[in-house]
N, C-alpha and C positions, 0 to 999 in steps of 0.2 A: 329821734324819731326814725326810724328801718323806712327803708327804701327801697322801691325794686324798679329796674329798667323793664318796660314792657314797650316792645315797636317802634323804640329810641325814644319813649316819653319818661318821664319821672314820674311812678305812683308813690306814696305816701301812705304813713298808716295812723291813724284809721282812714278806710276810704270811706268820704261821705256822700251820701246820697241829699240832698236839699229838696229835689221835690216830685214826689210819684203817685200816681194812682195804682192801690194795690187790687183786685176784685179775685175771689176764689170760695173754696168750698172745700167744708171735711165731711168724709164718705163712709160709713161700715161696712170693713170689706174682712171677708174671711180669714183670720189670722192665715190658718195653715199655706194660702196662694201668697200674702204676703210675705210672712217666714220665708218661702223658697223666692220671690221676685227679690229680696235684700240679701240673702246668705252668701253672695259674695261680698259681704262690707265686715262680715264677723257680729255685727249687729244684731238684736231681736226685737221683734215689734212689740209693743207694750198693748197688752189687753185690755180693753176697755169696758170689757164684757165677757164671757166666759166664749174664749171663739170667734171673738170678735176684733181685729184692729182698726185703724184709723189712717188712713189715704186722702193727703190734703192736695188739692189741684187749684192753682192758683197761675193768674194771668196780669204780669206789672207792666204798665208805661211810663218809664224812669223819662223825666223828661227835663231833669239839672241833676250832673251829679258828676264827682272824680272819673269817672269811665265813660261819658258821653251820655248820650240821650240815644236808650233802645229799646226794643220790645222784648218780654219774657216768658216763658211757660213753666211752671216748676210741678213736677209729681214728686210727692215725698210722702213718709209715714214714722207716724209717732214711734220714738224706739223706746226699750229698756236706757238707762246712760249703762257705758259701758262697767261690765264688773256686776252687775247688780241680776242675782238671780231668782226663782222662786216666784209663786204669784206675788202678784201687787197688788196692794190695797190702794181701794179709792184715795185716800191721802200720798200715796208715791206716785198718783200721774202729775202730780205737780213737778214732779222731777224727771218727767220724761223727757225725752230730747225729740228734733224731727231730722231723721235722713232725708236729706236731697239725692235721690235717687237718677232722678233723668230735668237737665235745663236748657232746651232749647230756647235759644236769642238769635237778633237778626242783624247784627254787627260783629265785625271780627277783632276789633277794640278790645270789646267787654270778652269775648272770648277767651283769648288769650290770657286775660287781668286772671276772670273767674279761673280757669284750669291751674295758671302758674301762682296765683297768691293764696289760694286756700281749696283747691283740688274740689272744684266743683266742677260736676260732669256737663257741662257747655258743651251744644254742638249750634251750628250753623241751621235754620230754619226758616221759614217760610211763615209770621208770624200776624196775621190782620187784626188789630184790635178796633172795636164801634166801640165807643165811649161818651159820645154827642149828646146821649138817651138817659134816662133814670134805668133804661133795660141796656147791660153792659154783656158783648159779645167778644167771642175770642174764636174766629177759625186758625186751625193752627195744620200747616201740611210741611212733609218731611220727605226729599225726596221726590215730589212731585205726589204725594200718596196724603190724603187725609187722613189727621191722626185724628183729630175730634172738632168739634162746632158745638160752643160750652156759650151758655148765656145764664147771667145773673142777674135775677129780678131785684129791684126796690125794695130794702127795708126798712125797719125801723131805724131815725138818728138816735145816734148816742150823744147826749150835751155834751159839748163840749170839746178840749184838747186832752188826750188818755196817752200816758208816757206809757208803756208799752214793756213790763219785761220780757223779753219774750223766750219760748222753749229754746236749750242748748239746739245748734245748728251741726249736724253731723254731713262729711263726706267721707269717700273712698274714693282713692286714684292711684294707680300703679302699685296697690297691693299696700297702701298705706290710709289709714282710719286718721280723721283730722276734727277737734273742735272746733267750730268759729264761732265768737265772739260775735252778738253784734245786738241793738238796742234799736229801738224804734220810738216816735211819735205820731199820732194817728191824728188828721182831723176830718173833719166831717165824715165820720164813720156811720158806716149802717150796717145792719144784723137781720137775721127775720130767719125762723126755723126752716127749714127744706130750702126753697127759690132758686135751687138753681136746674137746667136743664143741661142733658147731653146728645151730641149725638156722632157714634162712633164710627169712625173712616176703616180701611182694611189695611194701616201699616201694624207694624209689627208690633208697638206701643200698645195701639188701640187692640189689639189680642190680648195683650197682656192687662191693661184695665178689663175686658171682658172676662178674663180667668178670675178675675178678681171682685167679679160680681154687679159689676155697671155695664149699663146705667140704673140709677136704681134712685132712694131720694136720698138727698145727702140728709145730713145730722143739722146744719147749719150752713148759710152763707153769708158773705161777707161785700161790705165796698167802702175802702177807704179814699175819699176824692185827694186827699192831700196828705202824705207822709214822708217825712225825713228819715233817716237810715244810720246807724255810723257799722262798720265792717272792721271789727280788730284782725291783728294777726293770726291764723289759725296753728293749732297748737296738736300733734300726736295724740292721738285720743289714747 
């Protein structure tokens, strides 16, 4: 099993997560703003629509796992996987992947782990999660500057435990493209078309979702109360 020394701790691979609440939302947002917010990763966004990509915004409260118990904010979008060019038919968004694009957390733990074991873009933030409610909120400020105040309405449960494959996980960091690896279980999941709200602060983020056509309704929302996680090694994409 590969090892890595992070802040004079022992991490282990795979890193697992045992137990988190995941809540977020996928968005249609104009390829052509998304193509240039990703083109430093070498990546392209996969269409879903003629014009159309896919901007997922998602808010985790990891609260057991190999890196601590922290708060999350992830922006990412559906890409091509690398190598694969030409339109896509509705049958290859199965094999799309999602670039993590920007992941502010609110411990320097998980910081350091994320950046040095699979080159995710981790910065230090300012991150409030309400989760007390069936209505799940997320202000999130950066800087001292609100980037967004995102709430997730109640939807429908899905029965049951859903093992989870889920889209390849793509990064970029110091000019190097990374796979990761990782697998999920979902419980008490819920779903419901739109449900989710935004509302956008004046950092430089919340400009860039604004070029991008939010706020606006999403495609879908999500809230998973309970999920496990496993994180392999990430791999040269």
């Amino acid at each position: 099993m590969a090892t890595h020394l992070i802040q004079g701790r022992t991490v282990g691979m795979p890193v697992r997560v045992r137990d988190a609440e995941i809540c977020g939302a996928f968005y249609p947002v104009r390829a052509d703003a998304a193509r240039a917010v990703i083109a430093y990763s070498g990546l392209d966004v996969a269409e879903v629509l003629p014009g159309k990509a896919v901007c997922v915004l998602l808010f985790v409260d990891y609260r057991d796992g190999d890196l601590d118990a922290y708060h999350e904010f992830g922006m990412a979008f559906l890409v091509r996987p690398p190598g694969v060019s030409g339109p896509m038919k509705a049958a290859d968004l199965a094999r799309a992947g999602v670039f993590v694009h920007w992941l502010p957390v609110d411990q320097q733990f998980t910081l350091e782990a994320g950046r040095t074991l699979w080159g995710f873009p981790k910065e230090m933030a300012d991150i409030e999660l309400r989760l007390g409610s069936p209505y799940k909120r997320c202000v999130l400020r950066k800087d001292g500057r609100l980037v967004l105040d995102m709430l997730v309405r109640p939807g429908v449960p899905v029965p049951g435990a859903t093992v989870v494959k889920p889209l390849e996980a793509y990064t970029h960091r110091e000019g190097v493209t990374r796979r990761v690896p990782w697998s999920a279980r979902a419980r008490r999941a819920r779903i419901r078309p739109g449900g989710a709200l935004i509302r956008l602060g004046n950092h430089p983020i919340a400009k860039e979702l604004s070029e991008l056509g939010l706020p606006k309704r999403a495609l879908f929302s999500m809230n998973v109360a309970r999920a496990e996680m496993l994180f392999g090694a990430a791999r040269e994409a």
